[in-house]
PQR file of N, CA, C, O and H, with PARSE charges and radii, in Angstrom:
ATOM      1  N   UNK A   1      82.876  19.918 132.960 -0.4000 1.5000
ATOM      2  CA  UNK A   1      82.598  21.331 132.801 -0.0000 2.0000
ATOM      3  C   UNK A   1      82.031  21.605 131.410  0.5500 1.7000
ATOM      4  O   UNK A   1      82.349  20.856 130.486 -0.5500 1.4000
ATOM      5  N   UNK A   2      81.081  22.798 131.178 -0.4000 1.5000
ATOM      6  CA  UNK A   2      80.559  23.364 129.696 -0.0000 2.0000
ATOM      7  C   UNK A   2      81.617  23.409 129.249  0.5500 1.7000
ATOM      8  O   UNK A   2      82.530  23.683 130.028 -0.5500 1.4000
ATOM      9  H   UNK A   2      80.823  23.407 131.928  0.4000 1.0000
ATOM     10  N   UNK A   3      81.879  23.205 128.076 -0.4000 1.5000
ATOM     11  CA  UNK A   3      82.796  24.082 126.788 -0.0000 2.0000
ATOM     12  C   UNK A   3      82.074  25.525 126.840  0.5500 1.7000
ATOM     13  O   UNK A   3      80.871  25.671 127.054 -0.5500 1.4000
ATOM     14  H   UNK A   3      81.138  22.982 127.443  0.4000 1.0000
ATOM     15  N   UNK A   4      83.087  26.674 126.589 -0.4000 1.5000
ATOM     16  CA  UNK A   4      82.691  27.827 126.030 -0.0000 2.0000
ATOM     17  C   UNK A   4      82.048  28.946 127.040  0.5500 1.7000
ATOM     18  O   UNK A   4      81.470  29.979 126.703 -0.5500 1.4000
ATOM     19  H   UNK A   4      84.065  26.556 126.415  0.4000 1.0000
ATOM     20  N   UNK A   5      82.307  28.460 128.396 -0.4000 1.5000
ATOM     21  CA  UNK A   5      81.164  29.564 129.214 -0.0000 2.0000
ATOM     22  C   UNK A   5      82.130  30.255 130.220  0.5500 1.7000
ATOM     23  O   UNK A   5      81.639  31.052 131.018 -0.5500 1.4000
ATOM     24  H   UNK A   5      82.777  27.621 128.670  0.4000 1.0000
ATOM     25  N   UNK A   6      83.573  29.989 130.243 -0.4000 1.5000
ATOM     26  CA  UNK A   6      84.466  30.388 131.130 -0.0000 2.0000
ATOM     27  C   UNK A   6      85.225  32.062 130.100  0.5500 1.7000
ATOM     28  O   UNK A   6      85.486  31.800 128.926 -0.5500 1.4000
ATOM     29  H   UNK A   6      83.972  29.341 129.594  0.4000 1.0000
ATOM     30  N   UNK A   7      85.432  33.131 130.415 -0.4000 1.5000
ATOM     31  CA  UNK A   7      86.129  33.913 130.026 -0.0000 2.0000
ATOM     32  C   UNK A   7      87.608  33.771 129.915  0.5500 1.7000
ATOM     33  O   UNK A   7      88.260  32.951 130.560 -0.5500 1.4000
ATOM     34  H   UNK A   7      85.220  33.344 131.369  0.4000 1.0000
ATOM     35  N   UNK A   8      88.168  34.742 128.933 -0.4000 1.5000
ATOM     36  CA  UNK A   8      89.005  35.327 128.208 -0.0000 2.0000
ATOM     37  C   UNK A   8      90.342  35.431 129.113  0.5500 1.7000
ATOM     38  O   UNK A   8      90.648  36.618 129.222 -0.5500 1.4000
ATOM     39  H   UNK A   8      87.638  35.409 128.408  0.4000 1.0000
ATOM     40  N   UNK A   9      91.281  34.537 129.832 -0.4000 1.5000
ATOM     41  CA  UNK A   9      91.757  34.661 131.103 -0.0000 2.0000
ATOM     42  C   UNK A   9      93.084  35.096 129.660  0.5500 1.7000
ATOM     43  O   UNK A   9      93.411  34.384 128.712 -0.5500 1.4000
ATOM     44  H   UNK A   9      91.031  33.573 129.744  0.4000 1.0000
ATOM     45  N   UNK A  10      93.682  36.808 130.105 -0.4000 1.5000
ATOM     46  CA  UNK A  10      95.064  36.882 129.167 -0.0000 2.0000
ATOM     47  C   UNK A  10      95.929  37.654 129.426  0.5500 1.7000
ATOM     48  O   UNK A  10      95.465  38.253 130.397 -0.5500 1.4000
ATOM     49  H   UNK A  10      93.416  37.387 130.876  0.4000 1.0000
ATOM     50  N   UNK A  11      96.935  38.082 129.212 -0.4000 1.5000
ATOM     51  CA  UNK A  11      97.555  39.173 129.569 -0.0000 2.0000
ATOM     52  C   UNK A  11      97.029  40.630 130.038  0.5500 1.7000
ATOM     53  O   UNK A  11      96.265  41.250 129.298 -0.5500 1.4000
ATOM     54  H   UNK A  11      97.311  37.595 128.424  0.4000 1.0000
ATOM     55  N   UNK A  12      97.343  41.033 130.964 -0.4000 1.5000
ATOM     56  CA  UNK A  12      96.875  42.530 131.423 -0.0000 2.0000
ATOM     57  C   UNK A  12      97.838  43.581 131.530  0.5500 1.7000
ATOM     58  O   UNK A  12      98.974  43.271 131.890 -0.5500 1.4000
ATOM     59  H   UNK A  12      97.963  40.530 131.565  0.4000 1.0000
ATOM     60  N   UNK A  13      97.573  44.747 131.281 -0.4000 1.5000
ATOM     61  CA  UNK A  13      98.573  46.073 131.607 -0.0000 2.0000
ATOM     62  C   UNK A  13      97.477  46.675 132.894  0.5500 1.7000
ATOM     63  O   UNK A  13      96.257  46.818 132.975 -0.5500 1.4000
ATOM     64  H   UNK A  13      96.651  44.998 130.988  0.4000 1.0000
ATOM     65  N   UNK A  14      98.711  46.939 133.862 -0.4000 1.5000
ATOM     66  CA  UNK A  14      97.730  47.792 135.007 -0.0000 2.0000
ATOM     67  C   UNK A  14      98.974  48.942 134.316  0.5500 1.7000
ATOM     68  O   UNK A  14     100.064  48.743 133.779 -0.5500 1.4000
ATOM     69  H   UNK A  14      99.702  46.822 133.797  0.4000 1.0000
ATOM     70  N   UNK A  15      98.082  50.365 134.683 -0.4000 1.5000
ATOM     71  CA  UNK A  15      99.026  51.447 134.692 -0.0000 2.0000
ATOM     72  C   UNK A  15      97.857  52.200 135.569  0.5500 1.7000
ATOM     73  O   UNK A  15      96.644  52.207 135.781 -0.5500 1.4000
ATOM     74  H   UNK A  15      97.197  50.526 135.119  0.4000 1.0000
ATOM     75  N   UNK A  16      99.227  52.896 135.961 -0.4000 1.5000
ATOM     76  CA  UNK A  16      99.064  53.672 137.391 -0.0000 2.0000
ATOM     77  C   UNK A  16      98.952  55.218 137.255  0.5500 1.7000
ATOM     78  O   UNK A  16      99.365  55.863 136.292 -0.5500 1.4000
ATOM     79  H   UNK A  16     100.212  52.891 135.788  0.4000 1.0000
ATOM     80  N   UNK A  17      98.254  55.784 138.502 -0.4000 1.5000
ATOM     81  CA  UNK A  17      98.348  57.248 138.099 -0.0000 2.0000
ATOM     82  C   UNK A  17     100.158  57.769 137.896  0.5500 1.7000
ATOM     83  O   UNK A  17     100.534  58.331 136.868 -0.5500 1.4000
ATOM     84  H   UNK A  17      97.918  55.260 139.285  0.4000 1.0000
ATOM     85  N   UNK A  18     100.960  57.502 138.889 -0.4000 1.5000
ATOM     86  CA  UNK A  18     102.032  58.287 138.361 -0.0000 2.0000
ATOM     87  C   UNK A  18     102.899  57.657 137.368  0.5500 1.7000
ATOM     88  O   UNK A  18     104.009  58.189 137.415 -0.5500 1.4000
ATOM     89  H   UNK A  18     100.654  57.046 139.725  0.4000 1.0000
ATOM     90  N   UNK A  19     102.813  56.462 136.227 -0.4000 1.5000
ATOM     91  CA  UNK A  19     102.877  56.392 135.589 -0.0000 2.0000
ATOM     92  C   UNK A  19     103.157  54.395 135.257  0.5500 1.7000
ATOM     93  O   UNK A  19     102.820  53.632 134.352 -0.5500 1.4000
ATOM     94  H   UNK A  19     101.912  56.030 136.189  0.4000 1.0000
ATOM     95  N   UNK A  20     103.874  54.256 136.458 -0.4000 1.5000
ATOM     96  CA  UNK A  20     104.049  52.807 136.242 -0.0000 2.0000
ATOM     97  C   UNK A  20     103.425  51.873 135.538  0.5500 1.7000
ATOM     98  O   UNK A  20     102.245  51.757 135.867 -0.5500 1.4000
ATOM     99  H   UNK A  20     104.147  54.876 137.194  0.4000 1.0000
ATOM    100  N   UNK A  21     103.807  51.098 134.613 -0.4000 1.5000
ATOM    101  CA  UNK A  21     102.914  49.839 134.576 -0.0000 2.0000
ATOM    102  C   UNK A  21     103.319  48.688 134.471  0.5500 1.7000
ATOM    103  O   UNK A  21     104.402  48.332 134.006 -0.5500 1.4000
ATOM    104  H   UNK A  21     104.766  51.192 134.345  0.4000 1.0000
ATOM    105  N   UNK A  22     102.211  47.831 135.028 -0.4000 1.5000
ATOM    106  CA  UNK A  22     102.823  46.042 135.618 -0.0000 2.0000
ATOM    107  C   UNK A  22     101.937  45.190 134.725  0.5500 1.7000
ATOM    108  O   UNK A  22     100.923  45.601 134.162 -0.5500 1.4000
ATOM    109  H   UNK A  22     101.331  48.121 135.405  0.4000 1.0000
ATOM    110  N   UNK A  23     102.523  43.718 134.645 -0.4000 1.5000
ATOM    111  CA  UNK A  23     101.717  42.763 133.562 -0.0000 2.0000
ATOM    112  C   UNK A  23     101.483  42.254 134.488  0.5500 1.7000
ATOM    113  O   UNK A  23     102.294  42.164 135.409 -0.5500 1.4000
ATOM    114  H   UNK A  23     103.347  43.384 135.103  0.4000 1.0000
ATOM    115  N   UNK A  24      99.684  41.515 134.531 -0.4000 1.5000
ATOM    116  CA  UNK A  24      99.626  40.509 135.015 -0.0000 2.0000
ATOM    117  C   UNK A  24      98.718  39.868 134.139  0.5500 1.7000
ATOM    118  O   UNK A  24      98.669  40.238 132.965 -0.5500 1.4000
ATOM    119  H   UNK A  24      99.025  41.588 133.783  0.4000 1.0000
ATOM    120  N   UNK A  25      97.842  38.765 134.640 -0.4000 1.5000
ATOM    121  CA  UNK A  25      96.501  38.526 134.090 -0.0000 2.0000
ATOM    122  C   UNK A  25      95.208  38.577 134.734  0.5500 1.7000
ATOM    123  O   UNK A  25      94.946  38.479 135.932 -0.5500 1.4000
ATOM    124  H   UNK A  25      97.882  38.464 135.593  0.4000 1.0000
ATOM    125  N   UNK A  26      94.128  38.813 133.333 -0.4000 1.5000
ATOM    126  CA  UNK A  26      92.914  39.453 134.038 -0.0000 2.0000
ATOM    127  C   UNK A  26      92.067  38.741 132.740  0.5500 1.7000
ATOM    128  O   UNK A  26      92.481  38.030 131.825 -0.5500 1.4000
ATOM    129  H   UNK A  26      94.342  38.892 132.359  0.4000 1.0000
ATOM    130  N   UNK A  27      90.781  39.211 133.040 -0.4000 1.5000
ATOM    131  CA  UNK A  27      89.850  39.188 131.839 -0.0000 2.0000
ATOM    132  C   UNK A  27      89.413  40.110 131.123  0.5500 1.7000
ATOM    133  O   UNK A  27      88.655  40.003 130.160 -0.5500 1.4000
ATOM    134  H   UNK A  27      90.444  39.789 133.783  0.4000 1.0000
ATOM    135  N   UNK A  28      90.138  41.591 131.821 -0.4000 1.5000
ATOM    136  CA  UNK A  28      90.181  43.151 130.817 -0.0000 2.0000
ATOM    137  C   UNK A  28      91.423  43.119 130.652  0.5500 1.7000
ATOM    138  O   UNK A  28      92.339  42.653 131.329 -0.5500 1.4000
ATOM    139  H   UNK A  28      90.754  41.678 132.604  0.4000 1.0000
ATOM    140  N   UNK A  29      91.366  43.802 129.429 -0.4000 1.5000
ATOM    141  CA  UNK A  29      92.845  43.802 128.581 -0.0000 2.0000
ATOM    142  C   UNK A  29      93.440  45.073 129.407  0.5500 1.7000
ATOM    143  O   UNK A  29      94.594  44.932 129.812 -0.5500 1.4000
ATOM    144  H   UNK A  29      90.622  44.181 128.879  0.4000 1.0000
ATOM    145  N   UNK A  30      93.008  45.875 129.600 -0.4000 1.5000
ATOM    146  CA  UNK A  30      93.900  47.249 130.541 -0.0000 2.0000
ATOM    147  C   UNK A  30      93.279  47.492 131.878  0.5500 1.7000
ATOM    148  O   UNK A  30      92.087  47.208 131.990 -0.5500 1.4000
ATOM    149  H   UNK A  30      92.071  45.990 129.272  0.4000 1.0000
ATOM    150  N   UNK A  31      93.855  47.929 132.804 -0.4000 1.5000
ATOM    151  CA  UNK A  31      93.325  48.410 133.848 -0.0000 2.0000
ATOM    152  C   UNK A  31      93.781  49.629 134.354  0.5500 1.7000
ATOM    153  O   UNK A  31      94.853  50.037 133.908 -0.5500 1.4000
ATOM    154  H   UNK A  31      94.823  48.160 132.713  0.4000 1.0000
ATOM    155  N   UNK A  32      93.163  50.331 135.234 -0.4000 1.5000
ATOM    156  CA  UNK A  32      93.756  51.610 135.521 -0.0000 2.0000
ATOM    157  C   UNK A  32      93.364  51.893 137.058  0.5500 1.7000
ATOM    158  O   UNK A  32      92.271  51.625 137.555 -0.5500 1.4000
ATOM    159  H   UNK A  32      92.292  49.999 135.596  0.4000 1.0000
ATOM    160  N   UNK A  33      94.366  52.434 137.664 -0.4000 1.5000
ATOM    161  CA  UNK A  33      94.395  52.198 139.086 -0.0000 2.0000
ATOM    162  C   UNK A  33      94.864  54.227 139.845  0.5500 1.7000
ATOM    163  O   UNK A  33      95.504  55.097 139.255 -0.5500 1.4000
ATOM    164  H   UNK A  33      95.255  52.652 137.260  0.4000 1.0000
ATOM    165  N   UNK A  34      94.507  54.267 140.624 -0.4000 1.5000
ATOM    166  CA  UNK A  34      94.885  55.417 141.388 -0.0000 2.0000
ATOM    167  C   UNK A  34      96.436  55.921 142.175  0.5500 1.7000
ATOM    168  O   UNK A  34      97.136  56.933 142.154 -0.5500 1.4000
ATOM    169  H   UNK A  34      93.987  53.560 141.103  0.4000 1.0000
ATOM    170  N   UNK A  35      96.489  54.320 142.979 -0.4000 1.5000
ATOM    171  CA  UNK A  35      97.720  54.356 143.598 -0.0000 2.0000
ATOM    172  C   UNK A  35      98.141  52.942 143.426  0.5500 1.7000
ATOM    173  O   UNK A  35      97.483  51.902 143.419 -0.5500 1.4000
ATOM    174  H   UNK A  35      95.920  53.497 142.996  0.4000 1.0000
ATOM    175  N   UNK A  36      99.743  53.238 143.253 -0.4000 1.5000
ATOM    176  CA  UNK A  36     100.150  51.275 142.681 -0.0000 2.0000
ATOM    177  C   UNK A  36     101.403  51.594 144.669  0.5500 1.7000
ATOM    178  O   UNK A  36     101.584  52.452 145.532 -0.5500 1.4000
ATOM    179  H   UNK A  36     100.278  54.083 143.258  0.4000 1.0000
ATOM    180  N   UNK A  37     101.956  49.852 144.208 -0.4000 1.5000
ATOM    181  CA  UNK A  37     102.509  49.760 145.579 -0.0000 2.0000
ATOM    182  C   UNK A  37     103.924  51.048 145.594  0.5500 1.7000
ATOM    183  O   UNK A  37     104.050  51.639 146.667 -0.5500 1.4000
ATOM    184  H   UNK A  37     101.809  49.154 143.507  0.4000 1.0000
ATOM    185  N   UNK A  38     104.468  51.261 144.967 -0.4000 1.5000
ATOM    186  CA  UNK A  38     105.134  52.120 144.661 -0.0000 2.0000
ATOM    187  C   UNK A  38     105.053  53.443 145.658  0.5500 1.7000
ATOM    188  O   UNK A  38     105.975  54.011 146.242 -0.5500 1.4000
ATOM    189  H   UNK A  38     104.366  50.781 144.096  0.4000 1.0000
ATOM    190  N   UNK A  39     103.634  53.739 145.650 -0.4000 1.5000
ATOM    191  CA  UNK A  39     103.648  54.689 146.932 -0.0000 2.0000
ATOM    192  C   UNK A  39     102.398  54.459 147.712  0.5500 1.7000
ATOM    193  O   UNK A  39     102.076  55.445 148.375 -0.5500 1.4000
ATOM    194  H   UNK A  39     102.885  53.278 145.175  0.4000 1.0000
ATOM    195  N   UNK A  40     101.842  53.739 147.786 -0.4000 1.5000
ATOM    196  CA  UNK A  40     100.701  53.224 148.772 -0.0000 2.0000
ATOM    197  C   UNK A  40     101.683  53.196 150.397  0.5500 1.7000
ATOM    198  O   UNK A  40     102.812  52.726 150.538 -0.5500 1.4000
ATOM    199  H   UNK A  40     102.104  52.938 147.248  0.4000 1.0000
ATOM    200  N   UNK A  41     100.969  53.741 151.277 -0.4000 1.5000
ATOM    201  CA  UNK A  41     101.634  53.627 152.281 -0.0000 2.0000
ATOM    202  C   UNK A  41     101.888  52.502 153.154  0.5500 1.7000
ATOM    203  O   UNK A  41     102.724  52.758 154.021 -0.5500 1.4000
ATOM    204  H   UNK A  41     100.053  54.123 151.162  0.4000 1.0000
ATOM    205  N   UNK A  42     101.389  51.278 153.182 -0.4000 1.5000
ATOM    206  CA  UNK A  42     101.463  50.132 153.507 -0.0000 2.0000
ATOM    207  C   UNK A  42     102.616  49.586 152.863  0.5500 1.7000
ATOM    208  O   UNK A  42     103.206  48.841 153.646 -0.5500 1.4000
ATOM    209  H   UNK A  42     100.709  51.071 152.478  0.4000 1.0000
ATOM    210  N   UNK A  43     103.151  49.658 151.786 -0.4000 1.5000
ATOM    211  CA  UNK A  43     104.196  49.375 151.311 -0.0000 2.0000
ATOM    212  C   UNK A  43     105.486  50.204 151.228  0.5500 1.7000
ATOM    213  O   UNK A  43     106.609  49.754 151.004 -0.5500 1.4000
ATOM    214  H   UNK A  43     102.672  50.263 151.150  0.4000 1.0000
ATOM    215  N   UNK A  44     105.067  51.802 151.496 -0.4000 1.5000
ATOM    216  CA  UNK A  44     106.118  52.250 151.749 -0.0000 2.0000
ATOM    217  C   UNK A  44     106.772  52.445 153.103  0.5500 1.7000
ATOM    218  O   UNK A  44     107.929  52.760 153.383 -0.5500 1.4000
ATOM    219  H   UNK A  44     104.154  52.168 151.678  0.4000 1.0000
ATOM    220  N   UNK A  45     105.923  52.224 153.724 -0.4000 1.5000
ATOM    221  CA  UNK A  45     106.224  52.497 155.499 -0.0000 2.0000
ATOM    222  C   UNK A  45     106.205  53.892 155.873  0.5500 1.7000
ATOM    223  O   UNK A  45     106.753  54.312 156.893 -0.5500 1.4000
ATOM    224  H   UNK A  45     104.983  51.967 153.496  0.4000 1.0000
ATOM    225  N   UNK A  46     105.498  54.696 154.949 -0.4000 1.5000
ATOM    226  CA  UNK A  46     105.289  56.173 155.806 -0.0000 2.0000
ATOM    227  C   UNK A  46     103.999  56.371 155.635  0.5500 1.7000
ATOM    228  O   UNK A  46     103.384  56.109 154.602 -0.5500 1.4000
ATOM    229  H   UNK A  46     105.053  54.355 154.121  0.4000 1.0000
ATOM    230  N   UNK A  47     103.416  56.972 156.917 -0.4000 1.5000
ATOM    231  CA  UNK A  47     101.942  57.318 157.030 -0.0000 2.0000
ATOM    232  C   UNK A  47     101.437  58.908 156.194  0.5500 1.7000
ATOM    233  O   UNK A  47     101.561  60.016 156.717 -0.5500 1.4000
ATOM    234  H   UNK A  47     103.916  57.185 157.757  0.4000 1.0000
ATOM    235  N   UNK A  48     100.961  58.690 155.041 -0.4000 1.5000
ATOM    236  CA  UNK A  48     100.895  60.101 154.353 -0.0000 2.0000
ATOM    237  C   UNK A  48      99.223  59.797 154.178  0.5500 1.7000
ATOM    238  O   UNK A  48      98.928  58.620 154.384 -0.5500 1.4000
ATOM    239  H   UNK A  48     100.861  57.790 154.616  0.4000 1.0000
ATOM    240  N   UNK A  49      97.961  60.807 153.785 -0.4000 1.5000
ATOM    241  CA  UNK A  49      97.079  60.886 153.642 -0.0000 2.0000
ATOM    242  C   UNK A  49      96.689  60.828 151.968  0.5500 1.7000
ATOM    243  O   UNK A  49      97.242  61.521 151.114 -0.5500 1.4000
ATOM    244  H   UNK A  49      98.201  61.763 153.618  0.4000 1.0000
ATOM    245  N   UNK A  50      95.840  60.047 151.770 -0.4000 1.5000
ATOM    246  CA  UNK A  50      95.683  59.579 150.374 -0.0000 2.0000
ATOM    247  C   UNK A  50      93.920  60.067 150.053  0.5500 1.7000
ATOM    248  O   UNK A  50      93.007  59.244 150.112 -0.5500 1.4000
ATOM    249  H   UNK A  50      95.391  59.484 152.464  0.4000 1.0000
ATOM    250  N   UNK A  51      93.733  61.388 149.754 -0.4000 1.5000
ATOM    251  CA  UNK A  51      92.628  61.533 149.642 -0.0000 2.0000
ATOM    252  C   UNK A  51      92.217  62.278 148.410  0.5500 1.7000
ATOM    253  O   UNK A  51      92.389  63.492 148.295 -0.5500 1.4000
ATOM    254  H   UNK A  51      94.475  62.056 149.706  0.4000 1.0000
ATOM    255  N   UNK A  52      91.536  61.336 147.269 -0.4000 1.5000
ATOM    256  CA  UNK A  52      91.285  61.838 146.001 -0.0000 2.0000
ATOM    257  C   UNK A  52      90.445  62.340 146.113  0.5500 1.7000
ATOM    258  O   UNK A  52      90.661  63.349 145.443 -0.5500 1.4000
ATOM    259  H   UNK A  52      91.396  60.350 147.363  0.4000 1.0000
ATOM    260  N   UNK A  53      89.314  62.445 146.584 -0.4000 1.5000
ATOM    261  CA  UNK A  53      88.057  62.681 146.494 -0.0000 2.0000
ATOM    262  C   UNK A  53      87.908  63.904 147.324  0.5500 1.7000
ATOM    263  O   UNK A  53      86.961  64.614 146.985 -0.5500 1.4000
ATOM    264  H   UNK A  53      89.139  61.625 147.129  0.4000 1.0000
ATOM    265  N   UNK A  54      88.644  64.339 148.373 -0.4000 1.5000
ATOM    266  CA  UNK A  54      88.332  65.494 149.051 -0.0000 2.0000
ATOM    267  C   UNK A  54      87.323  65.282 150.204  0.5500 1.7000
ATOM    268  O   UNK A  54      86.796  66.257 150.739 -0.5500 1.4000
ATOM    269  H   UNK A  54      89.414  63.762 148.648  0.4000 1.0000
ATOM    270  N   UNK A  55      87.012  63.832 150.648 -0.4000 1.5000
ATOM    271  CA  UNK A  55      85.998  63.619 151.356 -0.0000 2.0000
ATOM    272  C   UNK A  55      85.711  64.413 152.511  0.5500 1.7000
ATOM    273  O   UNK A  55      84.692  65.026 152.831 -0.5500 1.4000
ATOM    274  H   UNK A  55      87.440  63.040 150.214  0.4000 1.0000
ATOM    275  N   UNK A  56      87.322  64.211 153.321 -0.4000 1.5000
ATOM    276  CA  UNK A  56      87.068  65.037 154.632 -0.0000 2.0000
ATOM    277  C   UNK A  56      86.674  66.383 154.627  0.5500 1.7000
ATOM    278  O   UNK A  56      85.974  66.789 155.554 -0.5500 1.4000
ATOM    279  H   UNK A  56      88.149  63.713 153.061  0.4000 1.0000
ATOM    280  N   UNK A  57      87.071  67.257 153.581 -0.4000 1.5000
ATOM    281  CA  UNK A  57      86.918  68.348 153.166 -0.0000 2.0000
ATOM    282  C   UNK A  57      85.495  68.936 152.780  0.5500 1.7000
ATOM    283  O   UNK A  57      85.238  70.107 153.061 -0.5500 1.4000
ATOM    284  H   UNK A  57      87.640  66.928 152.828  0.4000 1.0000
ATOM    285  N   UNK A  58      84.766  68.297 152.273 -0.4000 1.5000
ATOM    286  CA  UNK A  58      83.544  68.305 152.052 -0.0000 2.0000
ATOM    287  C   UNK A  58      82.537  67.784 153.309  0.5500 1.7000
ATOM    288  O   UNK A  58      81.481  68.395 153.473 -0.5500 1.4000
ATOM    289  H   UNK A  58      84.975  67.346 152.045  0.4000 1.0000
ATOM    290  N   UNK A  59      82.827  66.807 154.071 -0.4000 1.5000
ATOM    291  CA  UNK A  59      82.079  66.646 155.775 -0.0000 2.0000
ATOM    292  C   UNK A  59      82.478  67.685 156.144  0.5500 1.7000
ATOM    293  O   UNK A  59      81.462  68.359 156.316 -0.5500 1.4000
ATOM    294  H   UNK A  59      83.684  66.310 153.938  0.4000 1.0000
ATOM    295  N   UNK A  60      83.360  68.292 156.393 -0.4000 1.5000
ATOM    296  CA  UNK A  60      84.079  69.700 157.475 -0.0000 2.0000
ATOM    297  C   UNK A  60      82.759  71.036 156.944  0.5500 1.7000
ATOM    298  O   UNK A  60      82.020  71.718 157.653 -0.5500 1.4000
ATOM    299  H   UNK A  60      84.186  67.745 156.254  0.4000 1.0000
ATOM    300  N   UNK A  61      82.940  70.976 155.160 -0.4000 1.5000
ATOM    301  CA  UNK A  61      81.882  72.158 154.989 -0.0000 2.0000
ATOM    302  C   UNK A  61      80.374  71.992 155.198  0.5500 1.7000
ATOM    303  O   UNK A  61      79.525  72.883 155.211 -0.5500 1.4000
ATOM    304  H   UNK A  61      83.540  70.422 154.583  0.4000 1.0000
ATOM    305  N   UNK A  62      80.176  70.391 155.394 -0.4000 1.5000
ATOM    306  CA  UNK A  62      78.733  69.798 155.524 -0.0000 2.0000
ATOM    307  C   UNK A  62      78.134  70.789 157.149  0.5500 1.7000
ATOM    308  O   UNK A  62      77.409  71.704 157.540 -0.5500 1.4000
ATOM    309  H   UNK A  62      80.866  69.667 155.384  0.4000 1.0000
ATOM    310  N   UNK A  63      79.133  69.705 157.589 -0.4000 1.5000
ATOM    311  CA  UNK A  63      78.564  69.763 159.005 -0.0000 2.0000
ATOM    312  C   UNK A  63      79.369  70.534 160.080  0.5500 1.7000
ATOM    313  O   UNK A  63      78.992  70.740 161.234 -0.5500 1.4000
ATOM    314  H   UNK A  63      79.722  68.962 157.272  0.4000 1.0000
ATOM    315  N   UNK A  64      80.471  70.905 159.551 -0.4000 1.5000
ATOM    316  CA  UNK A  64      81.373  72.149 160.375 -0.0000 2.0000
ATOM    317  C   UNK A  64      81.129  71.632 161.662  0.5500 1.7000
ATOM    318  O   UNK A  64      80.933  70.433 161.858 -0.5500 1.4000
ATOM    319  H   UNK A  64      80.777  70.737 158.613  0.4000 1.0000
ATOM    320  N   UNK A  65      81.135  72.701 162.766 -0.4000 1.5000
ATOM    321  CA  UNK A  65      81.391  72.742 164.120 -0.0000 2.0000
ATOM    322  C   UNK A  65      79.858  72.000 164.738  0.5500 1.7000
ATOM    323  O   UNK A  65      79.368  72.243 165.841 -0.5500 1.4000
ATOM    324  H   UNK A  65      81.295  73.676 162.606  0.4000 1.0000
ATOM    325  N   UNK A  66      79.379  71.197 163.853 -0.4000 1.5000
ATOM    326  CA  UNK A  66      78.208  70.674 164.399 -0.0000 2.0000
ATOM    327  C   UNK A  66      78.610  69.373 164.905  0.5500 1.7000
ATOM    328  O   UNK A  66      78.127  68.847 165.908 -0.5500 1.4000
ATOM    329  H   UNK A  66      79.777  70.999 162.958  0.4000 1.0000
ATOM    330  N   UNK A  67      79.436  68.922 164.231 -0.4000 1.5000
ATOM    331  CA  UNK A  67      79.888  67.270 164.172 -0.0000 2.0000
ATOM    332  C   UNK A  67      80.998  67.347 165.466  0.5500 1.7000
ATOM    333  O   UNK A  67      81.151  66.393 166.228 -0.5500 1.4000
ATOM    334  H   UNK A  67      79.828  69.350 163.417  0.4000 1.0000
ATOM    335  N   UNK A  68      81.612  68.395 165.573 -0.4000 1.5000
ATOM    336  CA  UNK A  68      81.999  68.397 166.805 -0.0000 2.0000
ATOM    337  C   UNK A  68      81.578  68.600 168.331  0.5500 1.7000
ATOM    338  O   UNK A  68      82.017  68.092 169.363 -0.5500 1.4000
ATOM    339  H   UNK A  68      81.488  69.171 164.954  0.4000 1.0000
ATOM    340  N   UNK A  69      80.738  69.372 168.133 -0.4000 1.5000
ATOM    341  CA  UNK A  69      79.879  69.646 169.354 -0.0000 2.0000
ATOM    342  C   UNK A  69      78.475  69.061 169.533  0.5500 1.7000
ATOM    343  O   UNK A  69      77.627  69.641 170.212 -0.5500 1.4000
ATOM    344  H   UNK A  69      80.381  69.785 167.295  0.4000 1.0000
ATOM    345  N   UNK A  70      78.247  67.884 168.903 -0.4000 1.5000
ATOM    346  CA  UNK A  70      77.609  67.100 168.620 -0.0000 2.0000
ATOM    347  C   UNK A  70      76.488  66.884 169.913  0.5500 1.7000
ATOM    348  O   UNK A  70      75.267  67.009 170.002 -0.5500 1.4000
ATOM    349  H   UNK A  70      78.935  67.413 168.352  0.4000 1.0000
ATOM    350  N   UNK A  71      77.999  66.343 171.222 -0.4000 1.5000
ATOM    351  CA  UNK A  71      77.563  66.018 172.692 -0.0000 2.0000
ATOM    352  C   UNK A  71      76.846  66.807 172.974  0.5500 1.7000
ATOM    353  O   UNK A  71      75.902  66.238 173.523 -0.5500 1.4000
ATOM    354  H   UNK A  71      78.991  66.242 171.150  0.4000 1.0000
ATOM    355  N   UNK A  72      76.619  68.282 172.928 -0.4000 1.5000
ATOM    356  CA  UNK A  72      76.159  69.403 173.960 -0.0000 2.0000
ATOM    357  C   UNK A  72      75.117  69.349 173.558  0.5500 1.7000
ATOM    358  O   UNK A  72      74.466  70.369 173.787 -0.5500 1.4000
ATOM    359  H   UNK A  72      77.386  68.744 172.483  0.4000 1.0000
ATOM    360  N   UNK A  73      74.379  68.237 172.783 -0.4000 1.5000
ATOM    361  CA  UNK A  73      72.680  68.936 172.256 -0.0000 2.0000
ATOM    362  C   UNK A  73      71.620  68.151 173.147  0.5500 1.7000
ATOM    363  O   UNK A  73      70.409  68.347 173.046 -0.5500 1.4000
ATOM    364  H   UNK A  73      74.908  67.409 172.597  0.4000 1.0000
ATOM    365  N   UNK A  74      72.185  67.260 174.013 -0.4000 1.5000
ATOM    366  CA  UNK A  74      71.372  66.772 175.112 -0.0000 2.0000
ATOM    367  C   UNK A  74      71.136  67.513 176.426  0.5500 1.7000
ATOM    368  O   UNK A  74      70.427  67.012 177.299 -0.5500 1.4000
ATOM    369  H   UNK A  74      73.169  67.101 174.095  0.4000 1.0000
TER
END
């Protein structure tokens, strides 16, 4: 192998939106994350809706009652 062409493999801080943070390693010294396992629903076992962005909310004002009645335009 080269000498010198592999990165910086070192300690990492992830911290989380509600506040947690875990060590692991990375090649960025911090990381920052949205949802940690703590409440991700796959790990908690309850089905809750995880939507930062507002996506659905913004299709609904896009395309409203068009996207539903989509079928009837044939």
């Amino acid at each position: 192998m080269k000498p010198d062409i592999h990165p910086v493999y070192a300690t990492a801080t992830v911290r989380c939106a509600c506040g947690n943070t875990y060590q692991t390693r990375s090649t960025q010294a911090e990381i920052h994350t949205d949802i940690c396992a703590q409440y991700h629903p796959f790990f908690t076992g309850k089905q809750k809706l995880v939507d930062t962005a507002g996506r659905v909310e913004r299709f609904r004002q896009k395309y409203g009652k068009q996207a539903a009645g989509s079928s009837s335009e044939s």
